[in-house]
N, C-alpha and C positions, 0 to 999 in steps of 0.2 A: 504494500500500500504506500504510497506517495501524497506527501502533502506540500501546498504550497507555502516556501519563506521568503518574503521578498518579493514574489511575481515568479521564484523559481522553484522548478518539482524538487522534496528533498523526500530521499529513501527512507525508510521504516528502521532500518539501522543504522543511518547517519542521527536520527533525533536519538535515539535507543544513547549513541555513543557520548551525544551534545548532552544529554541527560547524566549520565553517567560521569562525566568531565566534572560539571555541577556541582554534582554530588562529594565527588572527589573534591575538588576546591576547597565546598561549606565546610565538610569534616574538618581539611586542613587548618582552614580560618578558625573552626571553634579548636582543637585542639592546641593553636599555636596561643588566642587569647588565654587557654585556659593555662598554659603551662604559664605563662604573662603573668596570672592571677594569681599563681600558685609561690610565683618566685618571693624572695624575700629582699625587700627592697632597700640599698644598703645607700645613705648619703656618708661620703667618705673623702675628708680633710689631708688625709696624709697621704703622700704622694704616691700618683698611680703606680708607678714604677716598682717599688717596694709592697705597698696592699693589695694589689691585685693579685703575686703571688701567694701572700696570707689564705686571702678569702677563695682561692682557686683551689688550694690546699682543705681547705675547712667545708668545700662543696664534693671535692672525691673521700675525705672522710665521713661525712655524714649523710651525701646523697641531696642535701637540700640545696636548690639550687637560689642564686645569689645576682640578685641585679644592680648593680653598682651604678652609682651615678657621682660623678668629681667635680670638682670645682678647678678653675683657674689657681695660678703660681700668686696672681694680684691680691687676689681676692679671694683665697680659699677659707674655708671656716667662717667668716663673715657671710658672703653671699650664701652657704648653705643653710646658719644659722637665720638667715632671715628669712631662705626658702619657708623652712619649715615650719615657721612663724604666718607667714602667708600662706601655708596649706593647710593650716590648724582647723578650719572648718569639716574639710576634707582631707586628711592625710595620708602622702602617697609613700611616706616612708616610714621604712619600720625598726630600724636600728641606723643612730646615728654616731659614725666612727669620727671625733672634729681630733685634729692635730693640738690641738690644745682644749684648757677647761672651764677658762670664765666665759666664753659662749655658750658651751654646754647649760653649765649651771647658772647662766640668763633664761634660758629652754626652763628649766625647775622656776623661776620665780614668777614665770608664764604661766604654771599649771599645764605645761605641755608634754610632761615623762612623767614614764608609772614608774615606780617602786619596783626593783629584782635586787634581792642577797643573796647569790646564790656561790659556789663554791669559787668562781673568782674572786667575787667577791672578797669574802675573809682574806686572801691568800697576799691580798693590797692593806699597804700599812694604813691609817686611820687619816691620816692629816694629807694624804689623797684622793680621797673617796669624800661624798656627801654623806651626810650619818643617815640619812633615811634610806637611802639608795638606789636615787635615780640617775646616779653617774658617779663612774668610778674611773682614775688614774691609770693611767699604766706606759708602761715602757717612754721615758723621759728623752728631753732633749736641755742642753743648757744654752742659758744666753752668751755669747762669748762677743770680745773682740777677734778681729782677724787680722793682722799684722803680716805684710809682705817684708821677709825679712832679709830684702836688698836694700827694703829702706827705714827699715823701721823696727828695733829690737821690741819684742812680747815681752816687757814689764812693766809694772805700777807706773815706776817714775817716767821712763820712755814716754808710755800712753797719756799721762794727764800734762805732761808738757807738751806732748803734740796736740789735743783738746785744748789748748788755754790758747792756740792763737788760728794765724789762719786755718781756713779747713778746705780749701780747696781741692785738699787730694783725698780729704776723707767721706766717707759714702756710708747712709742710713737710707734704711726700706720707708719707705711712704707710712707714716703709722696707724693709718686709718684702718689697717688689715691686719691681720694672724698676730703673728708673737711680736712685732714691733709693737705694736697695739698694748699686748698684754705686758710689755718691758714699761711703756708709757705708766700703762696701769698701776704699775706695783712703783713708780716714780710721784704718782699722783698720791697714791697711800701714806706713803715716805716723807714727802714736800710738803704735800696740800698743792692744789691743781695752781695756785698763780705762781708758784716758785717754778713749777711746770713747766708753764705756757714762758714765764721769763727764760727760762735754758734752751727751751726748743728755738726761739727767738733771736736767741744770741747764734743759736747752731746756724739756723738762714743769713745771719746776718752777716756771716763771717764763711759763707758759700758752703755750704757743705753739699754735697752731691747727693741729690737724691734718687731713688730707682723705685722701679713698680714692687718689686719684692727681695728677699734676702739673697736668693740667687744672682741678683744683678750686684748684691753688693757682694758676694764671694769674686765674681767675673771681674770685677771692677780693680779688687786687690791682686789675687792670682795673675794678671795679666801687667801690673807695677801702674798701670792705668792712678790706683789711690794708694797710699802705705796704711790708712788703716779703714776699719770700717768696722758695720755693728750687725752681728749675724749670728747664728744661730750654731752649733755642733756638725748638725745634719751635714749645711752647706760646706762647712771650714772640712771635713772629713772628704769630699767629696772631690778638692782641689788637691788633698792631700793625695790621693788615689793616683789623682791629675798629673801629678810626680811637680807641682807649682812649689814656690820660695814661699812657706806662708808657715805664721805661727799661729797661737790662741792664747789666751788668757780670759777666765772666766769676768764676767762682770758682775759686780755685788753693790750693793745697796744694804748701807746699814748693815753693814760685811757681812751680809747673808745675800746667799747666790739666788737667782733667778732660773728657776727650774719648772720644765714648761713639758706634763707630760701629756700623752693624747689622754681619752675619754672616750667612753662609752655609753651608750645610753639609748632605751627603748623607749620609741615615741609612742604618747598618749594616741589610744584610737587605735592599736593595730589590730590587724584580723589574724595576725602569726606570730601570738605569744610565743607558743612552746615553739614554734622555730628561730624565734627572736633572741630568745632565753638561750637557746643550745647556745648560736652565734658570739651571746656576753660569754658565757664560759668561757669559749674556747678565745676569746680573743684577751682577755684576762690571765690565759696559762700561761703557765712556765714556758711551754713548747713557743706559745708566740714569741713571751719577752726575748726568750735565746734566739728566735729566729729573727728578730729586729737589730737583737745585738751584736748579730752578726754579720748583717747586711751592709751594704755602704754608705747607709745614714747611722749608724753603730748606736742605735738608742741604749738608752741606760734601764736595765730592768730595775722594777719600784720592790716587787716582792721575792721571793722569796726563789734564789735559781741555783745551780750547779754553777758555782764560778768561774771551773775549769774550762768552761764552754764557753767563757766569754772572752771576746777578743783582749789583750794587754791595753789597747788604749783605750776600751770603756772600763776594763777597770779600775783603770787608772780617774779614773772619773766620779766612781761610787763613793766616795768619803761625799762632794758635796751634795748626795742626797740629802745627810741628814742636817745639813745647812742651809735647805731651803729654806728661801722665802713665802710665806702662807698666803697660797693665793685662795683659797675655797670662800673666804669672804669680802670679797674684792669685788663682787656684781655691781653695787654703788657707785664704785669710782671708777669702773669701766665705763659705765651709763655716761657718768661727768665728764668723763673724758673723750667718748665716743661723741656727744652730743658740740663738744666745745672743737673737736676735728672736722666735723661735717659741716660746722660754721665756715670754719677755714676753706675746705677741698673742696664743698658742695654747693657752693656760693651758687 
């Protein structure tokens, strides 16, 4: 039997096959949304490079499968943190990995994370974690100077006589963003925000070089381009690799160091607790911290690891954990100071 499509005869097994195509497609279409539905949706601050092996690893162990979504080098942690701020009616994510923690724990004064204690949990020292337990610490990085040292020796005296005059060769990440932000922050706590806003002031005034993020200020030094700059472990490790002239020396405040580790954290509204929940655990283990401190961001594990297993130059780092500076209540004078840089850059 033949029917007309078009004005033309088509066969009884050509519609049989057009039918069938169809058919085959819609399946596709629903089985592809449904695996979509099913994935567990991860917003993640710390560099693709490094987490994407984590969470690649943590999806052939458990089978649950994992849809990552990143952020910019500018703008990372910040723009996620506001994502999920803006999806709160509707949230599209369901574990949030931020490279640091006073964002995170702006997310808790939101009422936007549930509550999980679960075996990573405990395994994170106290003055890392929220007491309630909507976001927990883990595997650190420190604030450092980075010194090119063709031109410029790694110490005290060195660095603050290079700071007290021009700066022309020296370079800071834009601090509207990530951990310059959070260095502001813990400046702001220290100071009170007008001793602040006076320092930062004097730094423009006296040219300091600025860049979209602490990467540009690694490139900047590495390359004899500036002799010092203001950057994070991660980056200054990563020149180091580079086989570049470059030293470090931590930066302290109130000679307590600036220690800046990621976070975790399940966001209010999800439909995949228990696969949310595996996820914390396992990015809270041992197995992760060692495998961060391994990598060529060399993070500092917070709890509790096999030290043998840690490269010599993170552990050469562990003493200033327990010299940190307490950031877990620092929301306030982030806000103050977030709000008084957006005056500035968002003009």
């Amino acid at each position: 039997m033949n029917q007309n499509v078009g004005g033309r005869p088509v066969s009884g097994w050509r519609i049989l096959a057009i039918v069938e195509f169809v058919a085959i497609l819609a399946i596709g279409l629903v089985f592809f949304y449904r695996q979509q539905d099913e994935a567990l949706v991860v917003y993640c601050a710390h560099d693709a490079v490094f987490s994407e092996e984590i969470l690649n690893a943590f999806e052939q162990k458990t089978g649950i499968k994992v849809e990552p979504r990143f952020d910019t080098e500018a703008t990372k942690s910040l723009g996620l943190t506001n994502l999920i701020i803006r999806e709160q009616d509707h949230p599209r994510c369901d574990v949030f990995w931020n490279n640091q923690t006073l964002g995170t724990a702006t997310l808790k004064e939101q009422g936007l994370l549930e509550t999980y204690q679960g075996d990573g949990y405990e395994r994170i020292p106290a003055k890392f974690k929220d007491p309630d337990g909507t976001w927990t610490g883990f595997a650190a990085r420190l604030r450092v100077y980075i010194t090119n040292t063709e031109k410029l020796t790694a110490t005290r005296e060195s660095i603050e006589q290079k700071l007290s005059g021009p700066l022309n060769d020296v370079a800071i990440a834009k601090p509207l963003y990530g951990t310059t932000l959070t260095h502001f922050t813990v400046l702001c706590d220290a100071w009170g925000l007008d001793r602040l806003k006076t320092w930062y002031q004097s730094l423009q005034e006296r040219n300091i070089q600025e860049t979209s993020g602490n990467a540009g200020v690694k490139n900047l030094v590495a390359s004899g381009s500036c002799a010092l700059g203001f950057t994070d472990t991660d980056d200054f490790f990563v020149a180091v690799d580079d086989g570049k002239p470059v030293a470090s020396l931590p930066i302290t405040v109130d000679e307590q160091t600036i220690l800046i580790p990621n976070s975790v954290a399940i966001i209010k509204g999800t439909k995949r607790r228990k696969q949310a929940e595996t996820l914390v655990n396992y990015l809270l283990s041992e197995e992760v911290e060692l495998k961060l401190a391994q990598s060529q961001s060399r993070q500092i594990p917070l709890g509790d690891v096999n030290w043998d297993q840690v490269p010599t130059e993170v552990r050469e780092l562990q003493p200033y954990v327990k010299n940190a500076y307490p950031l877990a209540n620092l929301v306030k004078e982030r806000e103050k100071v977030l709000a008084w840089l957006e005056s500035e850059y968002l003009k």
